[in-house]
MARKOLTOR-339724 format. One line per 2 residues: number of its first residue (from 1); for each residue x, y, z of C-alpha. Coordinates in pm, 1 decimal. Layout:
N
NUM) X Y Z  ... $
This chain:
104
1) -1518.8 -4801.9 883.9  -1770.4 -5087.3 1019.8 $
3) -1812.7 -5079.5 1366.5  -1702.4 -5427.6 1553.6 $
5) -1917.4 -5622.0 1774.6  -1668.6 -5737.1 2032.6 $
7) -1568.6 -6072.5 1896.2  -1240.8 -6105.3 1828.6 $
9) -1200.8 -6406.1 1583.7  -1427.6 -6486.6 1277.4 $
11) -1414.2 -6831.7 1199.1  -1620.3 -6866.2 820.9 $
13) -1648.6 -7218.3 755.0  -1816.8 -7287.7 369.8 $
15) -1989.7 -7617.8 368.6  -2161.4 -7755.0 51.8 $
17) -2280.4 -8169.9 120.9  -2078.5 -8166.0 432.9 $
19) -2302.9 -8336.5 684.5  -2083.2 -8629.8 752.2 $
21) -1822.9 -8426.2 816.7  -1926.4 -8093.1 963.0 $
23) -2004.4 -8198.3 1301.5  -1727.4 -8305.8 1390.1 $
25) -1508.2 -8045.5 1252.7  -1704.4 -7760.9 1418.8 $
27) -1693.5 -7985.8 1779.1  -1299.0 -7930.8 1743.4 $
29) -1300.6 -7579.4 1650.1  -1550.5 -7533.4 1944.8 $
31) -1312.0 -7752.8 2140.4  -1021.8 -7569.3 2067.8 $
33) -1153.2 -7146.5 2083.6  -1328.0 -7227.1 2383.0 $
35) -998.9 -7250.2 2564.5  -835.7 -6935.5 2420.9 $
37) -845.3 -6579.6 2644.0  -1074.2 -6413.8 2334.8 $
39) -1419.6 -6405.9 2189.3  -1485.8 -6551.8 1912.6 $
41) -1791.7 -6674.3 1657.0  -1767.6 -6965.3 1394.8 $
43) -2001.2 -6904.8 1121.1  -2113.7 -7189.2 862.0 $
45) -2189.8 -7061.8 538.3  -2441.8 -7333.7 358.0 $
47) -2350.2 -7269.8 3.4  -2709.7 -7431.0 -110.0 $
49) -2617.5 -7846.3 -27.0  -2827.0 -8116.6 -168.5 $
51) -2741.7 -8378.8 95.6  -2851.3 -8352.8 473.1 $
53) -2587.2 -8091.1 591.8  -2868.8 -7839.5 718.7 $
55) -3059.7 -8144.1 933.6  -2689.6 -8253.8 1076.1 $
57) -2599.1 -7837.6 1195.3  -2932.2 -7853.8 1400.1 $
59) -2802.5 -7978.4 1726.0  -2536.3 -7663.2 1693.9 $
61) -2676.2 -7381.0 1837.5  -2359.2 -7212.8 1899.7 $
63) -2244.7 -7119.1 1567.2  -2454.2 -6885.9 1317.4 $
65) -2530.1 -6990.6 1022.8  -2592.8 -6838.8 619.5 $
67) -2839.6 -7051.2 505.8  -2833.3 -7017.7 123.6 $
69) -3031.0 -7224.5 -67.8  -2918.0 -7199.2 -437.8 $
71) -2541.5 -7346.1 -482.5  -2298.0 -7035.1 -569.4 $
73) -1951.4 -7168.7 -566.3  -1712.9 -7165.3 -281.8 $
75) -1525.7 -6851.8 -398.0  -1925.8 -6640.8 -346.4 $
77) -1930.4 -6850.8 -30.1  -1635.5 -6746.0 140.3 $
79) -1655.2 -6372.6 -2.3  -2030.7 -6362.0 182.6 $
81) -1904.0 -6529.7 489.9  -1597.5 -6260.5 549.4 $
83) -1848.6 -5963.5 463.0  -2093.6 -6130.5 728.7 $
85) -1856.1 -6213.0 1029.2  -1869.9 -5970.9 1250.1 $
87) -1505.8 -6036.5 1381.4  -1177.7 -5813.3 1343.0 $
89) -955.4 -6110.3 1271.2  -1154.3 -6288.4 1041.4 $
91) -1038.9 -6633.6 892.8  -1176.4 -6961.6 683.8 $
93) -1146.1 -7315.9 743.2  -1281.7 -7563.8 505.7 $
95) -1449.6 -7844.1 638.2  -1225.6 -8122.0 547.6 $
97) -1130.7 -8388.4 746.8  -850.4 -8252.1 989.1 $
99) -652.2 -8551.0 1007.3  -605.8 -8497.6 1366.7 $
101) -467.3 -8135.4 1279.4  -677.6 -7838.9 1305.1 $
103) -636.4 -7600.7 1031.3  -530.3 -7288.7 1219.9 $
């Protein structure tokens, strides 16, 4: 059995051409774990976008990020975000527009 690091929650977020959207979605999530008693990460998973997602996630140091370059579906996505998260609870989140909701 894998060892944890200490983080509670594993937030895996798979983005592919999300940069007008991203932002603000991971400001919320920030927003809204920062203010819960337990660690937690949020880590984008860059399932290889053509747009200007990577150049938008730059001012976001807080959250790791999977950078891969070659487009592999969200299903690959997700799977490689959940292996990667080093959380015991371990969830996704698409990046959607929340609609005022957050997902979780």
């Amino acid at each position: 059995m894998m060892a944890h690091s200490g983080i509670y929650l594993s937030v895996v977020v798979p983005a592919y051409n999300r940069a007008t959207i991203l932002p603000e979605t991971l400001r919320r999530f920030q927003e809204y774990l920062s203010a819960k008693p337990f660690s937690y990460e949020i880590l984008v998973v860059l399932d290889g976008p053509t747009d200007h997602t990577r150049e938008a996630l730059e001012p976001m140091k807080s959250e790791r990020i999977l950078d891969r370059k070659v487009n592999r579906g969200k299903g690959y996505t997700v799977r490689e975000g959940m292996l990667k998260a080093l959380g015991r609870v371990r969830l996704f989140s698409d990046a959607d527009k929340l609609n005022g909701h957050l997902p979780f």
